[in-house]
C-alpha positions in Angstrom: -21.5 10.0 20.3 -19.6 7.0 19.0 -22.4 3.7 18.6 -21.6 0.5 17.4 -23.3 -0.5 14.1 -23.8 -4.4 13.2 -22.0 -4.9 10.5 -21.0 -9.1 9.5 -17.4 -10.2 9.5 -17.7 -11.0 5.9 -18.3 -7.3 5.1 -15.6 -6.1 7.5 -13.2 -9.1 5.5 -14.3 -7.3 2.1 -12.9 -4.0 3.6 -10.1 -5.0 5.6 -8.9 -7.3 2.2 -5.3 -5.7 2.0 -4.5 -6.9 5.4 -6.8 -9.8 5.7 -5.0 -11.9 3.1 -1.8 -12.2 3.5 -2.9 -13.8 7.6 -3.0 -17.4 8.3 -6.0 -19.0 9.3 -5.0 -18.6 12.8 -3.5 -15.0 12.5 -7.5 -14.2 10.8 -9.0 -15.8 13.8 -6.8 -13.4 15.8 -7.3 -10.4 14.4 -11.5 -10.9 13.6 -11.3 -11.5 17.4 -9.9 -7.8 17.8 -12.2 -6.1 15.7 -14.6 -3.3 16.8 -16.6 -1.0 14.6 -17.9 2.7 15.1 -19.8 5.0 13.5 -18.8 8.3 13.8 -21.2 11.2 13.0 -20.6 14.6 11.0 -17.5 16.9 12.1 -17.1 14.5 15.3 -13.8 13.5 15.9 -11.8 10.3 15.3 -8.8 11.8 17.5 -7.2 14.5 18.0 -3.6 15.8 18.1 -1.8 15.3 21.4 -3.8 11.6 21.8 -2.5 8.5 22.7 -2.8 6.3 19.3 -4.4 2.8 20.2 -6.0 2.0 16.8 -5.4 1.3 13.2 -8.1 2.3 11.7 -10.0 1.6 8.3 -12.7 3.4 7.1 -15.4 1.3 6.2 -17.9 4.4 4.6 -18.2 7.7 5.0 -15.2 10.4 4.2 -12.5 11.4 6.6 -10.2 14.2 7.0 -6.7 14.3 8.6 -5.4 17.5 9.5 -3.0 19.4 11.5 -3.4 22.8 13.2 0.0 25.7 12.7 0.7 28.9 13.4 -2.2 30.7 14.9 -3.9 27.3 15.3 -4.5 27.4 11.5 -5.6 24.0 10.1 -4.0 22.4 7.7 -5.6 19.3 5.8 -2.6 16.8 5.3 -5.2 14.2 3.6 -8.7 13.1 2.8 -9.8 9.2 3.9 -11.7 7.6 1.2 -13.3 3.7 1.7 -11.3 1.0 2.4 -8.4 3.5 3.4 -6.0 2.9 6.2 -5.0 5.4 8.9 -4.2 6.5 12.5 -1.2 4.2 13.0 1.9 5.9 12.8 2.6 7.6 15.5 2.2 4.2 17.0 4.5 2.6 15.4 7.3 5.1 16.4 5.7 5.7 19.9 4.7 9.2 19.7 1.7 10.8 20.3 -0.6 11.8 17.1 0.7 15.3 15.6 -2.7 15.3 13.3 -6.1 15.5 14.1 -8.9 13.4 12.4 -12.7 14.2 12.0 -15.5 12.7 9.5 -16.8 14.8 6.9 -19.2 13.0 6.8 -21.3 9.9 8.8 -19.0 7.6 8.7 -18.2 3.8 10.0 -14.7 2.9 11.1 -13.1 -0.6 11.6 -10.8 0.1 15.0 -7.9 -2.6 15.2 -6.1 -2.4 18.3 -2.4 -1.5 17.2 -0.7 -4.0 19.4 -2.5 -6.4 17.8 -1.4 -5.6 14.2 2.3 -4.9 16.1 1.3 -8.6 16.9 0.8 -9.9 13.8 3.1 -7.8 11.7 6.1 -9.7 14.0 5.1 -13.5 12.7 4.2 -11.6 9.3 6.6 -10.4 7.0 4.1 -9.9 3.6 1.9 -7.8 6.6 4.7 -6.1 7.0 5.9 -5.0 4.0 2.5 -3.9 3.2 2.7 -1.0 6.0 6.3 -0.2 4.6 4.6 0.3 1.3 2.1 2.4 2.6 4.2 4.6 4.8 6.4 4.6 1.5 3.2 5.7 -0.7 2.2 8.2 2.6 5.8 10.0 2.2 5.9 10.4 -1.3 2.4 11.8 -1.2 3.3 14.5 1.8 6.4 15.4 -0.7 4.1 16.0 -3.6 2.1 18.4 -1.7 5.0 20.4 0.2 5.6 21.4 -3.8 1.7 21.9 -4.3 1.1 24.1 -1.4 4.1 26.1 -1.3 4.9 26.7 -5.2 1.5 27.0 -7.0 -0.4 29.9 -6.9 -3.7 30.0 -5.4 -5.2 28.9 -8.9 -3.2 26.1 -8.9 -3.7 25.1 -5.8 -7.4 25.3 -5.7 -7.9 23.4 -8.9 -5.4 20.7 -7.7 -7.5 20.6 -4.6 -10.6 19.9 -6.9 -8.9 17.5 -9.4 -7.6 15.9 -6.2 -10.9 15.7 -5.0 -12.6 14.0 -7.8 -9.6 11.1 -8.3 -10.2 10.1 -4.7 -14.4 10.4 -4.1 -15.3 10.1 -7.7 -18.6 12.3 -9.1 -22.6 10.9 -8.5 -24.6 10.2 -11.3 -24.7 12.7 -13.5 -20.8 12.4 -13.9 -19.6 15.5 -12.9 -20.7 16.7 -9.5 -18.0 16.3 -6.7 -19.7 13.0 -4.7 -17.8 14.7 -1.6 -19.1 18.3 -0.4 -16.6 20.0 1.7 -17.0 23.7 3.6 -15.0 26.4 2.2 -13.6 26.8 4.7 -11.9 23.1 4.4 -11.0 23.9 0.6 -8.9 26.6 1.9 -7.6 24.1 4.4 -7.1 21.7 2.0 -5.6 24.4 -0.5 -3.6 26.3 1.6 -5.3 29.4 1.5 -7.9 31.8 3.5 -11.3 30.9 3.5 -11.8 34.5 1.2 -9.3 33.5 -1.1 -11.2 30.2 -1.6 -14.2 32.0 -2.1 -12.9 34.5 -4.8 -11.1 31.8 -6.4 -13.9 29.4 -6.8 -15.9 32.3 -7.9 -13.7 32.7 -10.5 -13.6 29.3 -11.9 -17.8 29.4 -11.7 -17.3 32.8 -13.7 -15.0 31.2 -16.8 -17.4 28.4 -16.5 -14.4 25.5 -15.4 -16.8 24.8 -12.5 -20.7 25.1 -11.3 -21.7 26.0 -7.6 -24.7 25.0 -5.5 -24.1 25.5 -1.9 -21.1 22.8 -1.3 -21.9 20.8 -4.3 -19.3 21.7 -7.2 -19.4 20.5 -10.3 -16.7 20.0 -12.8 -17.9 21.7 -16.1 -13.9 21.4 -17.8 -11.7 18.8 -16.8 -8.7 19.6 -18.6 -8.8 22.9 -18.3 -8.9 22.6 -14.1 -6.0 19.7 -14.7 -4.0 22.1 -17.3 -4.2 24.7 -14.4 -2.8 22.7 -11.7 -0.1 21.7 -13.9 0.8 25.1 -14.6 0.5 26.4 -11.2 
């Protein structure tokens, strides 16, 4: 069930930043006008693939995965969401339907901006718009980075690039090493490009030569450079 939670504009602002600044006064007033926020609960989803897109969207907390369903309605995780991170919007801006999907993995609060408004304002704005041409820029590069990941590593490399991957964007909780984001194995295989056994065994392996510690879906990275020095490799 999607609620609304009260969160002040000045928070939203905080979050929103990248956009936010380079309005006028009257292009803020605008856009606050337009604003909605959502919380979203565990595994529920944002959209789904086949959906009319209506909303930029801006994750405000929480954690998000986008991801894409192939052959034998396999999933595919194309990225992970992390705070103050943009998504859903382009597919609207070249009038297509979403091809991904999008769930939170875990409760998490979204800033919705109707995408005719930001249409709106990216028309009287051209610093608002070559933001989005830097992220879609950013976006591409990305996807060709991990067409190379996925389909030239091995499944050690892949893994462990998963997990660095995972620990650049979320970061570790307190005692500096644990993942602060917990995933199912089954999404680090979809994330890794693997089966769900194969993730298993592999992890397994990496808790064996002591790179990594499991409890549940906590992971904790025991050697850094040893899980980096494998994903170089492959």
């Amino acid at each position: 069930m999607i609620v609304e939670e009260p969160w002040n504009n000045e928070r939203v602002v905080e979050q929103i930043s990248d956009i936010w600044e380079p309005l006028s006064e009257q292009q803020r007033d605008f856009l606050s006008r337009h604003i909605n926020i959502r919380i979203y609960s565990k595994n529920e989803m944002l959209y789904e693939e086949g959906d009319e897109p209506l909303y930029l969207m801006c994750l405000l907390s929480g954690k998000v995965k986008v991801f894409m369903s192939g052959v034998g309605n396999r999933q595919q995780i194309i990225r992970t969401i992390k705070e103050q991170g943009f998504f859903g919007y382009r597919a609207a801006f070249v009038r297509e339907r979403y091809q991904t999907s999008a769930s939170a993995i875990e409760t998490s609060t979204v800033c919705l901006i109707p995408v005719n408004i930001i249409i709106e304002l990216i028309k009287s704005n051209i610093s608002l718009a070559i933001y989005f041409i830097k992220q879609l820029a950013t976006m591409l590069g990305e996807a060709d980075t991990l067409t190379i990941n996925l389909t030239q590593k091995h499944l050690r490399g892949r893994l462990a690039e998963s997990l660095i991957s995972l620990k650049d964007k979320y970061g570790v909780e307190e005692d500096g090493s644990t993942l602060s984001v917990y995933l199912s194995r089954e999404d680090m295989a979809c994330l890794s490009n693997m089966t769900t056994s194969n993730a298993i065994r592999t992890l397994s392996a990496f808790a064996t030569e002591n790179l990594i510690a499991i409890d549940g879906r906590k992971i904790k990275i025991i050697d850094d450079s040893k899980l980096r020095k494998i994903s170089t490799i492959g």
